[in-house]
DRENDO-1510 file (C-alpha; in Angstrom, 1 decimal, always signed):
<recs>
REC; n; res; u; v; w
REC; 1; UNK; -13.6; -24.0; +3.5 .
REC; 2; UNK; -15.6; -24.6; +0.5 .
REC; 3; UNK; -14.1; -24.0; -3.1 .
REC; 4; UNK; -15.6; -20.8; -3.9 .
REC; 5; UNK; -14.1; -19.3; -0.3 .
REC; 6; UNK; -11.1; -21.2; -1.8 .
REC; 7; UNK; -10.7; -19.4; -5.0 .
REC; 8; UNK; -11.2; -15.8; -3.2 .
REC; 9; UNK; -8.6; -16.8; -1.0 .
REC; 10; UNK; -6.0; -17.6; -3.9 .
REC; 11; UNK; -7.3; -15.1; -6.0 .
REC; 12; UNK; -6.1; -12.4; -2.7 .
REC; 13; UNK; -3.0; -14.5; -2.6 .
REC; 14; UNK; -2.3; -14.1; -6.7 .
REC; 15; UNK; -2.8; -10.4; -6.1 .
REC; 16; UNK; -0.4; -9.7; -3.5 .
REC; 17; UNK; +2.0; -11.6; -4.8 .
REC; 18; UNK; +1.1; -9.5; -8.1 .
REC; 19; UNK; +1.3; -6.5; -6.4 .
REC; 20; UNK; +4.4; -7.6; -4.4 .
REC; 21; UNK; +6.3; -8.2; -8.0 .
REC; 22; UNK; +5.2; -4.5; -9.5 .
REC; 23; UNK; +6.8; -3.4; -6.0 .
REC; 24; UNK; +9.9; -5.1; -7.1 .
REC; 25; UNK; +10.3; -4.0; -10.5 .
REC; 26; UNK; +9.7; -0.3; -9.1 .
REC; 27; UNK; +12.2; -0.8; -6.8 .
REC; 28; UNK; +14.6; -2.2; -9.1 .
REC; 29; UNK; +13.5; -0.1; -12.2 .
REC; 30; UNK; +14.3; +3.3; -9.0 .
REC; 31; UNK; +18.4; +2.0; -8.9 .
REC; 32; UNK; +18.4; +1.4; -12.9 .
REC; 33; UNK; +17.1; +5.1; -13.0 .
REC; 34; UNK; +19.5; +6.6; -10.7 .
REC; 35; UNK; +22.5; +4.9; -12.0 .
REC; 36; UNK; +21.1; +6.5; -15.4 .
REC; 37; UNK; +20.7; +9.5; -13.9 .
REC; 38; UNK; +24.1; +9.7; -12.3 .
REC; 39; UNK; +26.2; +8.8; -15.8 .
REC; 40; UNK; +24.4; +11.9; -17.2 .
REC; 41; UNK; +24.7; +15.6; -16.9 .
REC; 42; UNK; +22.7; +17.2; -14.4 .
REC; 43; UNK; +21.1; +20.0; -15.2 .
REC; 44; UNK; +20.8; +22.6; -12.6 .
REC; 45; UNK; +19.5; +26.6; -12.3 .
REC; 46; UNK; +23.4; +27.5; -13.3 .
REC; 47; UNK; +23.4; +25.4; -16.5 .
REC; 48; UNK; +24.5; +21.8; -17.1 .
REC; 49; UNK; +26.7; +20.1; -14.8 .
REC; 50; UNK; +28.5; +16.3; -15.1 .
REC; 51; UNK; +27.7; +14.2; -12.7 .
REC; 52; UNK; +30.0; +13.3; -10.1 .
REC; 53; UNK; +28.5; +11.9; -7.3 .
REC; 54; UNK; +28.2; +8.1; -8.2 .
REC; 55; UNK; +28.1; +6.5; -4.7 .
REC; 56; UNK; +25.8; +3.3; -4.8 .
REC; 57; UNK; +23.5; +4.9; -2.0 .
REC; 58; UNK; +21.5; +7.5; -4.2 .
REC; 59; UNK; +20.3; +4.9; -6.6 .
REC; 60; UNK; +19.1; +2.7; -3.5 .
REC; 61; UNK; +17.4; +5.6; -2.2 .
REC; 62; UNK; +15.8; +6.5; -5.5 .
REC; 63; UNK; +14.8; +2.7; -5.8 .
REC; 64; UNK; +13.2; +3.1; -2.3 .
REC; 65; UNK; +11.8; +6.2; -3.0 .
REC; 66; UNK; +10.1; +4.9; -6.3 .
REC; 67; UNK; +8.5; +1.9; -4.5 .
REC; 68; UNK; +7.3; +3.5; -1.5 .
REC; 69; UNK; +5.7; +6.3; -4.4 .
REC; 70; UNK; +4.4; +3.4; -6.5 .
REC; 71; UNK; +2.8; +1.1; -3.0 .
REC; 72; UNK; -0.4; +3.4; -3.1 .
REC; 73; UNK; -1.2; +3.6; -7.0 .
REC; 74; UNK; -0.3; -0.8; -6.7 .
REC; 75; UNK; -2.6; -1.5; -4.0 .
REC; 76; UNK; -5.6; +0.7; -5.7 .
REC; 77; UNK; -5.0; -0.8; -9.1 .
REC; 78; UNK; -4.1; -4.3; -7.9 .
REC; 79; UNK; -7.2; -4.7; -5.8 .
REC; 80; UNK; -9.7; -2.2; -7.0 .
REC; 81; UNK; -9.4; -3.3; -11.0 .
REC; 82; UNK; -7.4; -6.7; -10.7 .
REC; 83; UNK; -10.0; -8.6; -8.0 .
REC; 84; UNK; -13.0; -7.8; -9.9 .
REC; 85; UNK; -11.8; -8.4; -13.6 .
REC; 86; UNK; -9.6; -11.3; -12.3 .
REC; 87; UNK; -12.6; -12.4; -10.4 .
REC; 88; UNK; -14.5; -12.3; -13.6 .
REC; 89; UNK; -12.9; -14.0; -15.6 .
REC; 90; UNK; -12.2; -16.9; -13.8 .
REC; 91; UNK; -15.6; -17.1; -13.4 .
REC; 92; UNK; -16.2; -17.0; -17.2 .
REC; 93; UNK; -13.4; -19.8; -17.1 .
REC; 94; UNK; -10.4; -18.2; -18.3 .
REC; 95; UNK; -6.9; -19.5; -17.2 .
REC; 96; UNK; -4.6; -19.0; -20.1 .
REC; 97; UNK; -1.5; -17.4; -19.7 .
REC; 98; UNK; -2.1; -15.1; -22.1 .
REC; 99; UNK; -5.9; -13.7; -20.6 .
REC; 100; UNK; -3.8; -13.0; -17.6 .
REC; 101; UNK; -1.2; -11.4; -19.0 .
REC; 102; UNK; -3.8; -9.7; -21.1 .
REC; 103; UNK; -5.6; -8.5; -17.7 .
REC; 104; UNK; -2.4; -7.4; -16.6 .
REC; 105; UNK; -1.9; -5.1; -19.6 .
REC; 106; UNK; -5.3; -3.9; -19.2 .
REC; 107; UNK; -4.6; -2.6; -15.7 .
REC; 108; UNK; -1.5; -1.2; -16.5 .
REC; 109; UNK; -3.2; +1.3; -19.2 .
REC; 110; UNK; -5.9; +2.1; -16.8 .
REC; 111; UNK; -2.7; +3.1; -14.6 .
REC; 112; UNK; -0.7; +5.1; -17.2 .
REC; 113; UNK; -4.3; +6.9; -18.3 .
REC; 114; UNK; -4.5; +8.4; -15.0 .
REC; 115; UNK; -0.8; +9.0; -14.8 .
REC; 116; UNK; -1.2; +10.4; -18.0 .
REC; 117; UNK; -3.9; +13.1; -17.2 .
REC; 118; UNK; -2.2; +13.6; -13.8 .
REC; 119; UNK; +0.5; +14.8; -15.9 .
REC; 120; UNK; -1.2; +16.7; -18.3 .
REC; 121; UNK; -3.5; +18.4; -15.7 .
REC; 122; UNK; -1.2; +19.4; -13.1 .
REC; 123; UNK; +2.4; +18.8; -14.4 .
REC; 124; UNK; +2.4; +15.7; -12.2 .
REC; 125; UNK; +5.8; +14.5; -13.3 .
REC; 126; UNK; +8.6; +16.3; -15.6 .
REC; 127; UNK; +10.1; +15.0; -18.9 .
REC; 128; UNK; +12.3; +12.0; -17.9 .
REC; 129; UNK; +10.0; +11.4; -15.1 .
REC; 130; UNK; +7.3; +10.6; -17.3 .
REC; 131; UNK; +8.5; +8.6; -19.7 .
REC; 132; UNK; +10.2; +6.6; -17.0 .
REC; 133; UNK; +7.1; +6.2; -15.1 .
REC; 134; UNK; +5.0; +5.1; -17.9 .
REC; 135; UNK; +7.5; +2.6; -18.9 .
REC; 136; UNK; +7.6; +1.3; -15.3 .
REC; 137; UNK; +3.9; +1.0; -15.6 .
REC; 138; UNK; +3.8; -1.0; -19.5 .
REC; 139; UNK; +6.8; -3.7; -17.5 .
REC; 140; UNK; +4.9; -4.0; -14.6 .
REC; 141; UNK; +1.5; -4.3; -15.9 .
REC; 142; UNK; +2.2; -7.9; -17.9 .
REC; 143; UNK; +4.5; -9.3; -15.8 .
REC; 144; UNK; +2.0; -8.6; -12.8 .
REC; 145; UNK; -0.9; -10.6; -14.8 .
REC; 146; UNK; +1.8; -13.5; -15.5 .
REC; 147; UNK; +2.3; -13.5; -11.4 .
REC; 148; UNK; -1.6; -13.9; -11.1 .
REC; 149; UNK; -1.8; -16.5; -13.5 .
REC; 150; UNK; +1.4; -18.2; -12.2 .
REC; 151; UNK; +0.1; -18.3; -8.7 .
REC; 152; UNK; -3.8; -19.2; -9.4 .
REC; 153; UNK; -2.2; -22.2; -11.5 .
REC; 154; UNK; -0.2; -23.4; -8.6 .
REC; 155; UNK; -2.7; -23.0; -6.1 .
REC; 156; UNK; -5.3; -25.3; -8.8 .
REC; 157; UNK; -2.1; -28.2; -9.3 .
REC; 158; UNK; -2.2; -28.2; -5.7 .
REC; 159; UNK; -5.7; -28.1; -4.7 .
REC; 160; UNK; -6.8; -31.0; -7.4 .
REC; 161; UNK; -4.1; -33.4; -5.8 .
</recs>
């Protein structure tokens, strides 16, 4: 394997691992939300109810139910904007922390834009929903590109030895 068949391979490797942490903080972020949710009133068609049901399984589900929701958007982001502009710029020789991270905030916006007009266009997500999912997106977004550039670092210490 030569190094340029190398670096596509630990590029694809930085990504899913990327992609693999946004999963993470969806499914984690999911549980923070329902616990939220539960210590709150509920509103319902008959007016506003408190919360009663506080049993550890709805958040879980909700965290589950976020990450499975989030896999498609991830894997469309992660591989159809993060190869080519991660691609890119280590081409043009980049390997700070911070042009990773940066990359990583890039795709994020990209991914709240079209949430955004999803929302806007069809009423893709309600009130709380919204906010929830865009700051989902600005946490997952920089820690994702830290991932790449944690990853692509380790795999270059390595390689070089």
């Amino acid at each position: 394997m030569d190094a340029k068949e190398s670096s596509k391979v630990s590029l694809g490797s930085a990504l899913l691992a990327a992609g693999l942490s946004v999963i993470g903080i969806a499914f984690v972020g999911g549980c923070v939300y329902g616990i939220l949710m539960a210590q709150g009133p509920v509103h319902t068609p008959f007016g506003v109810h408190p919360k009663t049901d506080t049993y550890i399984g709805g958040p879980l589900l909700l965290g589950f139910m976020v990450a499975v929701m989030t896999l498609p958007a991830t894997f469309v982001l992660t591989f159809g904007i993060g190869f080519p502009l991660f691609y890119f710029w280590r081409r043009l020789g980049y390997s700070s922390v911070a042009a990773y991270v940066g990359g990583g905030v890039i795709i994020a916006l990209i991914g709240e834009l079209v949430i955004a007009a999803a929302h806007i266009l069809a009423g893709f997500l309600l009130g709380g929903d919204f906010l929830f999912a865009m700051l989902l997106i600005a946490v997952s977004g920089p820690v994702a590109g830290f991932v790449v550039w944690r990853v692509l670092r380790r795999s270059f210490v390595t390689s070089s030895s």
